[in-house]
C-alpha positions in Angstrom: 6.5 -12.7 12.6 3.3 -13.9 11.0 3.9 -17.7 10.0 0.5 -18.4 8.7 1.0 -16.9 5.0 3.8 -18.7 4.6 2.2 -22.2 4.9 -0.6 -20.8 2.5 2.3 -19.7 -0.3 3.9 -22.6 -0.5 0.6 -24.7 -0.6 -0.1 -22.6 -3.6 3.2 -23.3 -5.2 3.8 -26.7 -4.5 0.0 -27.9 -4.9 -0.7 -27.9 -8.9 -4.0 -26.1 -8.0 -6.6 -25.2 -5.8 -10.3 -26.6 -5.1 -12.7 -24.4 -7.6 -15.1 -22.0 -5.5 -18.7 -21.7 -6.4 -20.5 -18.3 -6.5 -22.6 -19.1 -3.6 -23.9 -15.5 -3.5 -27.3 -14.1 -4.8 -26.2 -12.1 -7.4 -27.4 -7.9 -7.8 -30.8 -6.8 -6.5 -31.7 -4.1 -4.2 -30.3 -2.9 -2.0 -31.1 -1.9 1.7 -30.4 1.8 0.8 -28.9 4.8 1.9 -25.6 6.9 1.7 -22.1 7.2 3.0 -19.4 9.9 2.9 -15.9 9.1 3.8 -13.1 11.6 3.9 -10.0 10.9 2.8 -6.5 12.1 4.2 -4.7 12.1 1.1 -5.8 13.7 -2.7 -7.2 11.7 -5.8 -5.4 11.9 -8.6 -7.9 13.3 -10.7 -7.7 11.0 -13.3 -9.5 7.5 -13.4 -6.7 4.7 -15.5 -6.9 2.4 -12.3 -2.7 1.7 -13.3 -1.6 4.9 -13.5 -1.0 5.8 -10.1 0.8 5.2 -6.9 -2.1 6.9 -4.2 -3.1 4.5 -1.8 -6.4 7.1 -1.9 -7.2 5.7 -5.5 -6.6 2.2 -4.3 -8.5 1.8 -1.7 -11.7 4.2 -3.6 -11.1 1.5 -6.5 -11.2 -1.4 -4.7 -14.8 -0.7 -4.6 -15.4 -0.3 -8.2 -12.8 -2.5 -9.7 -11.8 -6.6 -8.8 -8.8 -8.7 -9.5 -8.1 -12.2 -10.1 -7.6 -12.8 -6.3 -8.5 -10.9 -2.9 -7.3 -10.8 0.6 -9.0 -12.0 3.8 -9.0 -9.5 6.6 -6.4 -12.0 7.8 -4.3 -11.1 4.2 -4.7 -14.9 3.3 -5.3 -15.6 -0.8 -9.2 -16.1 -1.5 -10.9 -16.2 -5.3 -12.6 -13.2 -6.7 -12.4 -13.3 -10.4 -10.8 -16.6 -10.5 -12.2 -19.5 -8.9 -9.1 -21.6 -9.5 -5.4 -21.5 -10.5 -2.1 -23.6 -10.8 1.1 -23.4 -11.3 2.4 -26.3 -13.7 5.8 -24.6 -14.0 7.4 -21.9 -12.4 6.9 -18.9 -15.1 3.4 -20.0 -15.4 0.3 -19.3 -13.6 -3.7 -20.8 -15.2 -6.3 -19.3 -13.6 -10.1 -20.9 -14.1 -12.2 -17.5 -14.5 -15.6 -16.6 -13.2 -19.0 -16.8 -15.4 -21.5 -14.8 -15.1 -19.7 -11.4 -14.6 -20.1 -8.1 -16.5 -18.6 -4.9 -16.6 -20.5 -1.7 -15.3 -20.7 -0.9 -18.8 -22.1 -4.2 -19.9 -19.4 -6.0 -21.4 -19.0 -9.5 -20.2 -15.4 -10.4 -18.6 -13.5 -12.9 -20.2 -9.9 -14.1 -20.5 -9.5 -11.1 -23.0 -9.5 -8.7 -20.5 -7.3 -10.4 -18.1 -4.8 -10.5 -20.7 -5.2 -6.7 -21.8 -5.0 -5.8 -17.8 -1.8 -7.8 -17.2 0.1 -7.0 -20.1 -1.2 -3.0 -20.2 0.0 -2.4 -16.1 3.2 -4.7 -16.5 4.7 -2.3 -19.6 7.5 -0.2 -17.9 5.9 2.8 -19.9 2.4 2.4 -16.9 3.1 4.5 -13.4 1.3 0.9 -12.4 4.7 -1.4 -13.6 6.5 0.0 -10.6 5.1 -3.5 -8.7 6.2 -6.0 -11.2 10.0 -7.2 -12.1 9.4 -7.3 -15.7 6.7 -7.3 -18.5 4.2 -10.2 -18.1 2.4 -11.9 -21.1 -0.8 -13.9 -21.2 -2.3 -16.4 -22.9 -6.3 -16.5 -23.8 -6.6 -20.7 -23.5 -10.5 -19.9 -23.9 -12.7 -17.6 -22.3 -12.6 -18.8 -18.9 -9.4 -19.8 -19.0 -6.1 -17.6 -18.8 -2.1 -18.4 -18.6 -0.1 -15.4 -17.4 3.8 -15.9 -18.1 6.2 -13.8 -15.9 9.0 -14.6 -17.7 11.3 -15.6 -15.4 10.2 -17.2 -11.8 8.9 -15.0 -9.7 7.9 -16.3 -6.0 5.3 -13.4 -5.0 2.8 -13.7 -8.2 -0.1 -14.4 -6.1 0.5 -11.7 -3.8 1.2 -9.3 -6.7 -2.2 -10.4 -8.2 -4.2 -9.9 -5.5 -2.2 -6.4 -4.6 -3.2 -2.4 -5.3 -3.4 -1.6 -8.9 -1.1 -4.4 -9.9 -5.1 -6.5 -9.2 -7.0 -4.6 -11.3 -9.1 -5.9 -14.1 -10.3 -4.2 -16.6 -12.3 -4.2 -20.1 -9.9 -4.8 -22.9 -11.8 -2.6 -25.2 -11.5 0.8 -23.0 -7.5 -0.5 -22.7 -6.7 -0.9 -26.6 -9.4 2.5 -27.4 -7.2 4.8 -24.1 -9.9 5.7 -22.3 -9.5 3.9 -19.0 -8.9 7.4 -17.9 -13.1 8.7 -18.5 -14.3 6.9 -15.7 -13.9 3.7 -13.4 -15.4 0.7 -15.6 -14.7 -2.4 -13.5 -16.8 -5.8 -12.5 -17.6 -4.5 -8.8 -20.2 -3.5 -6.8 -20.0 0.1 -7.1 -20.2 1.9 -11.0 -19.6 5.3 -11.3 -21.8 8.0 -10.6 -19.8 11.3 -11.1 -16.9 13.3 -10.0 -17.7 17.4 -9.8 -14.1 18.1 -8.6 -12.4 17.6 -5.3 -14.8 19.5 -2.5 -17.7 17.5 -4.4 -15.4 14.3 -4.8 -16.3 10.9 -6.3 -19.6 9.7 -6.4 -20.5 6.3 -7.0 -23.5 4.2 -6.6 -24.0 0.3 -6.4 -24.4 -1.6 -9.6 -27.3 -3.5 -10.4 -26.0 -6.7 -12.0 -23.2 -7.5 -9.7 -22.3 -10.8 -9.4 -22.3 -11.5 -6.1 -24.2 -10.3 -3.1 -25.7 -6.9 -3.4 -24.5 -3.8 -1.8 -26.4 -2.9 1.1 -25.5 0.4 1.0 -26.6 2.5 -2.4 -24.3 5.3 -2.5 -20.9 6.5 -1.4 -19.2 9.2 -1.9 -15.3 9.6 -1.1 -14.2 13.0 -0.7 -10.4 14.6 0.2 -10.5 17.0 3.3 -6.4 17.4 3.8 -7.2 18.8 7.4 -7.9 16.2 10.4 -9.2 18.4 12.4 -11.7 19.6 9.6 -12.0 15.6 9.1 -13.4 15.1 12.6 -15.8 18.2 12.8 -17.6 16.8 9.8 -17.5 13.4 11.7 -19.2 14.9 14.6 -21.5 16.9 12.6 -22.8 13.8 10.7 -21.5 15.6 7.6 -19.5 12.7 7.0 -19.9 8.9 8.6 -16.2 7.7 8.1 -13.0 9.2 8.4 -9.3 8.7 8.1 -6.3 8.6 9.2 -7.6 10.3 13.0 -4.4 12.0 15.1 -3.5 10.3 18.1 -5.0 12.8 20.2 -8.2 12.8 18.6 -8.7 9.1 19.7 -10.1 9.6 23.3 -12.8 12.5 22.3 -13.9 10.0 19.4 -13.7 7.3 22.4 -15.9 9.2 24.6 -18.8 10.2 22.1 -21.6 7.5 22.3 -22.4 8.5 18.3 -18.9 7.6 17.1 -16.9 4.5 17.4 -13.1 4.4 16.3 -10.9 1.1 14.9 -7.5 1.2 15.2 -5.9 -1.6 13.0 -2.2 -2.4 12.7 -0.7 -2.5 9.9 1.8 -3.4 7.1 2.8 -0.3 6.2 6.0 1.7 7.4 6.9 5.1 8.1 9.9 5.3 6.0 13.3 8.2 6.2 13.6 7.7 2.4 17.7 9.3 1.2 17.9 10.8 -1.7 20.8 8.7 -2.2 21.2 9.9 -6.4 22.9 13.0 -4.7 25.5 13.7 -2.3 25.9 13.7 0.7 23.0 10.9 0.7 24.8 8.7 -1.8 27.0 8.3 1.4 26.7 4.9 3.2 28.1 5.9 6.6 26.0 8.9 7.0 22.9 7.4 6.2 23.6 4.8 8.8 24.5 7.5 11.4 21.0 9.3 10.4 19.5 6.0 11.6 20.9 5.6 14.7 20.1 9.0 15.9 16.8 8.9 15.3 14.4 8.2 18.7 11.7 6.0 17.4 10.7 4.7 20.7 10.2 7.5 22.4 8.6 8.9 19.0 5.9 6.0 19.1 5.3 6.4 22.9 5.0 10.2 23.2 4.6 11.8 20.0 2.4 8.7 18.7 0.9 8.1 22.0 1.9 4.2 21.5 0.0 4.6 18.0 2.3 2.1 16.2 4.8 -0.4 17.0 9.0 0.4 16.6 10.5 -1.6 13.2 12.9 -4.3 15.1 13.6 -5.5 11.1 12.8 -3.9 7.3 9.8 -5.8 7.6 6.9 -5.0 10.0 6.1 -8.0 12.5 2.6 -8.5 10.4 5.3 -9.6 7.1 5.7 -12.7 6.1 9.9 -13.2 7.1 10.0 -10.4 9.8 12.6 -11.0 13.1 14.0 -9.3 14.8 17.3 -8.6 13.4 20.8 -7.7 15.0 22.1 -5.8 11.7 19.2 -3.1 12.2 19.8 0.1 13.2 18.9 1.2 16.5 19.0 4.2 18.3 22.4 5.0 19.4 23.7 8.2 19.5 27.1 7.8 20.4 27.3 5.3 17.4 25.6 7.8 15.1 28.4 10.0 16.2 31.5 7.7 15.3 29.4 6.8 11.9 29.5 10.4 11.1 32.8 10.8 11.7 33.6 7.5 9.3 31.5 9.3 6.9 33.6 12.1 6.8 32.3 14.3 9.0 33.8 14.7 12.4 30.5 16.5 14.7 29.1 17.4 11.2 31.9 19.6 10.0 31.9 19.7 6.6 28.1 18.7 5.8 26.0 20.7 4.6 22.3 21.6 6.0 20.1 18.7 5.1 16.7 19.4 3.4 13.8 16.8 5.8 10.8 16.5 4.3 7.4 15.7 5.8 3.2 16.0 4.7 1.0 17.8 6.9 -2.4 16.5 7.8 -1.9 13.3 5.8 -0.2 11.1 7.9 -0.5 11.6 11.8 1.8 13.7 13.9 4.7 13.8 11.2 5.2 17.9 11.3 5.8 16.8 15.3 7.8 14.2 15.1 10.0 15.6 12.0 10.5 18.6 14.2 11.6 15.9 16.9 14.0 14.2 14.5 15.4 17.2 13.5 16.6 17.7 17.2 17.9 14.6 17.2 20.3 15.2 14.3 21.4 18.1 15.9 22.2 16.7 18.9 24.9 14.4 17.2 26.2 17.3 14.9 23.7 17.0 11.6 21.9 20.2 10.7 18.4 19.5 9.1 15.9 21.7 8.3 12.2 20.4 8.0 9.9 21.6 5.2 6.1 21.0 5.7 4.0 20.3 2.4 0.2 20.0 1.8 -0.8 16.1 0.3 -0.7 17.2 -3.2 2.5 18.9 -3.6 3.5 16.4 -1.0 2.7 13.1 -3.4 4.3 15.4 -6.3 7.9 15.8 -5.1 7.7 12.1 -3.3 9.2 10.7 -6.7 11.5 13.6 -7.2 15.4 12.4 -6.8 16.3 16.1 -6.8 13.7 17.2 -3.8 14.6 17.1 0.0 17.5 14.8 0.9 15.1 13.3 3.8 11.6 12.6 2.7 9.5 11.1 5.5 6.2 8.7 3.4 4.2 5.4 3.8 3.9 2.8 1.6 1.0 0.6 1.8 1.5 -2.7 0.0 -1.6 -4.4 0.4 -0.2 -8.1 1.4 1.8 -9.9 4.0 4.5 -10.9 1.4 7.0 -7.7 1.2 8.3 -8.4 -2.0 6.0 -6.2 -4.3 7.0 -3.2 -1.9 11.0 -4.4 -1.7 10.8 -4.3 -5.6 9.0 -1.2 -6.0 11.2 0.7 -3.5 14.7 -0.7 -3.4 14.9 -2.6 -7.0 12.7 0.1 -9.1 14.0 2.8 -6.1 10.8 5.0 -6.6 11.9 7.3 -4.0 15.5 7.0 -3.1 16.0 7.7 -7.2 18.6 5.4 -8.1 18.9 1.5 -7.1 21.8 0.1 -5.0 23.3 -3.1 -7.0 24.2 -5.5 -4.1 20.7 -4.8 -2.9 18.9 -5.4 -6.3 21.5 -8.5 -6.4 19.9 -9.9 -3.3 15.7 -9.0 -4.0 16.3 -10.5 -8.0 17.6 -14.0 -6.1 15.0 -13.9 -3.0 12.1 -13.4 -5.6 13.3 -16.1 -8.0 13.5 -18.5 -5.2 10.2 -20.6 -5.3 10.4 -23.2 -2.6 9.1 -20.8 0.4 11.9 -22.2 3.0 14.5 -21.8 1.0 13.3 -18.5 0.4 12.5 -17.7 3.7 16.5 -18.1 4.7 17.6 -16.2 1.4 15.6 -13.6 3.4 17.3 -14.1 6.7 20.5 -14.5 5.6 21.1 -12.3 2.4 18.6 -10.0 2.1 17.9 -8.2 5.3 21.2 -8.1 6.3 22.4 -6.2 3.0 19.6 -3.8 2.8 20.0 -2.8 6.3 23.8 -2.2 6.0 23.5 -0.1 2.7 20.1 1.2 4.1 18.8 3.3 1.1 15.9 4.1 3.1 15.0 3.8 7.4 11.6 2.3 8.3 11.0 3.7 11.5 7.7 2.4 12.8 4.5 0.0 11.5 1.7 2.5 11.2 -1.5 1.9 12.9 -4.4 2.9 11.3 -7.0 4.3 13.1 -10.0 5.2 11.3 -13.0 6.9 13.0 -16.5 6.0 11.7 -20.7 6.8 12.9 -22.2 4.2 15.4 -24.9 3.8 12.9 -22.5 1.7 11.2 -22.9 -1.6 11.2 -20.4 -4.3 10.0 -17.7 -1.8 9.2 -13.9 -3.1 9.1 -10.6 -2.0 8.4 -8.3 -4.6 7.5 -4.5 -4.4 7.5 -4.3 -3.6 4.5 -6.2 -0.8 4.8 -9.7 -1.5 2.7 -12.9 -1.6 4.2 -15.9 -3.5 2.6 -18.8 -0.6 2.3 -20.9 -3.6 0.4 -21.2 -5.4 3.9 -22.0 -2.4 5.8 -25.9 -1.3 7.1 -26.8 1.6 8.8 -28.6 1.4 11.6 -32.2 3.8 12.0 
């Protein structure tokens, strides 16, 4: 369990503010030059309103182009970016103090206006980008520099949802209220747009003069999709590329032995979910799903299929969350207890239930066609006929909010923070892939995110919430995914953090 967030949450809930933070840096200028490629395991959406997706592709390319009120630390602790300060006098209200000095890539200064369009816009339930909030959020211009944001009822994870994916984003209020967020990325960061030729080309973009802060060392970067990780690596070796993602297990030691390439693998807060399709039958059954879980390996996934890339779930939460333990109510591999669940589901050996439809990506996340084809053995070996269906990233990320496809849907889902409420909301309360929300699980989330005093929340956790969602168990996290991302040894001062960005301003390349 990581304690330290926790101390840092409450600090910024009970303390009425924090201590401003000058801009230290030297704003713009040149920069050292050069180019990087990176290729990405999973597909851009194609279209550029930084709140209407759900990629964690987008994210991490806008990241670079686009900034929020807040960031994380490569050790996910809060820090300033667009706000130097905020309070909380009560708890439905949040005032952030906003940076001066800071334009958009298309010139427009950034002022409390814009924070206001941004919040409101990506919290209407009609934006793909609402999935992360509980309910509309309003703002208030005080002046300028000065914003109030209103969730409208307490909610315990603001500052983690404001410094979070696409939930952070800022952007002009004039390209929000004209609808045309979608032409191009327009945001305060050091990257502006350069141009996007289509997806072998991919997006280009180049560092922006009149940044705020310290000038990109790097000029250009180019992020590109490449859905094969074999193809991924060749271009890697080549120098066709200088940073890719998502490398296979078994790619590891050959990037390990070459004295031109140097590979980090970073743990994690993101899963490797089962997802049920639990709008239909047989999924909408309880005892089933719970038998699913228990027959399913995960150690021996992680130490042979994985080679020990990752770390088995002990708890819904992975051991880098904030309110992870190891819990006695999760399920854990037990095939003789799978067997009597499926019985008690109505079932006896799987009589009666029909073949189940398991669905996995192929060369987006690691080994999944091998270990789906594992899992499916291990169904059958406690009476469940499955059948696993491979698809490519893009049809992949179509069907993954699809109620009606698969009944088994194997994904990630990369909330970038230690605090798991944004991704409990967005999967079990807003139930983006399961399709349909269990009540005494919402029940539980809507009174742990309410709760403000971090302790008390901390044993609303422990007590009520994962206890209920791993008895009803919409959906099985398996194992924490480590990232390991493969990059040139020309390189210099590149990073992955957990929550999978990397910092291209900081990086130099070596001659």
């Amino acid at each position: 369990m990581v304690k330290g967030g926790v101390a840092v949450l409450a600090a910024a809930l009970v303390v009425t503010g924090c201590s401003p933070v000058e801009n230290s840096a030297v704003p713009g200028g040149d920069t050292s030059g050069g180019s990087i490629t990176f290729l990405s395991a999973e597909n851009l959406a194609g279209r550029w309103d930084p709140f209407d997706h759900t990629l964690l592709s987008q994210d991490r390319l806008q990241q670079m182009a686009y900034e929020g009120l807040l960031t994380l630390d490569d050790n996910l602790e809060y820090q300033p970016l667009l706000a130097t300060e905020w309070s909380n006098p009560s708890p439905e209200i949040w005032e952030f103090k906003l940076r001066e000095g800071v334009t958009f890539h298309d010139g427009t200064p950034f002022t409390a206006k814009d924070v206001k369009a941004s919040i409101e816009y990506v919290s209407n339930p009609e934006v793909t980008g609402s999935f992360a909030f509980p309910n509309p959020f309003t703002a208030e211009v005080v002046d300028d520099h000065t914003v109030r944001i209103n969730t409208g009822k307490p909610f315990a994870a603001t500052l983690a949802l404001l410094a979070s994916g696409v939930s952070a984003v800022v952007a002009p209020a004039h390209l929000i209220e004209s609808g045309k967020l979608d032409e191009k990325m327009v945001g305060t960061g050091p990257y502006m747009w350069g141009s996007y030729d289509g997806e072998e080309a991919g997006v280009k973009l180049t560092a922006y003069p009149d940044y705020w802060g310290d000038a990109p060392k790097v000029k250009d970067f180019t992020f590109r999709f490449v859905g094969d990780s074999q193809t991924r690596l060749s271009a890697l070796q080549s120098g066709q590329a200088q940073i890719i993602d998502r490398v296979e297990p078994d790619q590891i030691p050959v990037i390990e032995a070459s004295p031109d390439l140097k590979v980090q693998r970073t743990p994690t807060v993101e899963s490797k979910w089962t997802a049920f399709r639990i709008e239909k039958a047989p999924m909408d059954n309880v005892k089933l799903r719970q038998a699913i879980a228990h027959a399913i390996d995960v150690p021996t996934i992680v130490k042979n299929i994985m080679m020990g890339s990752g770390e088995v779930n002990t708890s819904f939460l992975t051991s880098m969350q904030e309110f992870s333990e190891n819990s006695p109510t999760f399920p854990k591999f037990d095939p003789a207890k799978a067997k009597q669940l499926l019985a008690e589901a109505g079932y006896p050996g799987g009589a009666g239930l029909r073949p189940l439809e398991y669905c996995v990506s192929v060369g987006f996340y690691p080994k999944t066609k091998e270990y789906g084809e594992f899992i499916v053995q291990n169904l059958a070996d406690v009476g469940i006929n499955a059948r696993l269906q491979t698809l490519e990233v893009a049809r992949y990320n179509q069907l993954l909010f699809d109620p009606q496809a698969c009944d088994l849907y194997d994904h990630g889902w990369f909330i970038a923070s230690k605090d798991p409420e944004v991704m409990l909301l967005s999967l079990f309360r807003n139930a983006l892939v399961t399709g349909k929300p269990i009540p005494a699980v919402a029940a539980v989330l809507e009174k742990e995110s309410a709760t403000m005093n971090p302790q008390q929340r901390a044993e609303v956790f422990r007590t009520e919430v994962l206890p209920t969602i791993e008895t009803e168990l919409p959906e099985f996290p398996m194992f924490a995914s480590e990232l390991a991302t493969a990059y040139s040894s020309k390189l210099e001062n590149f990073e992955v953090w957990p929550n999978s960005y990397f910092r291209i301003q900081d990086v130099t390349i070596a001659q």
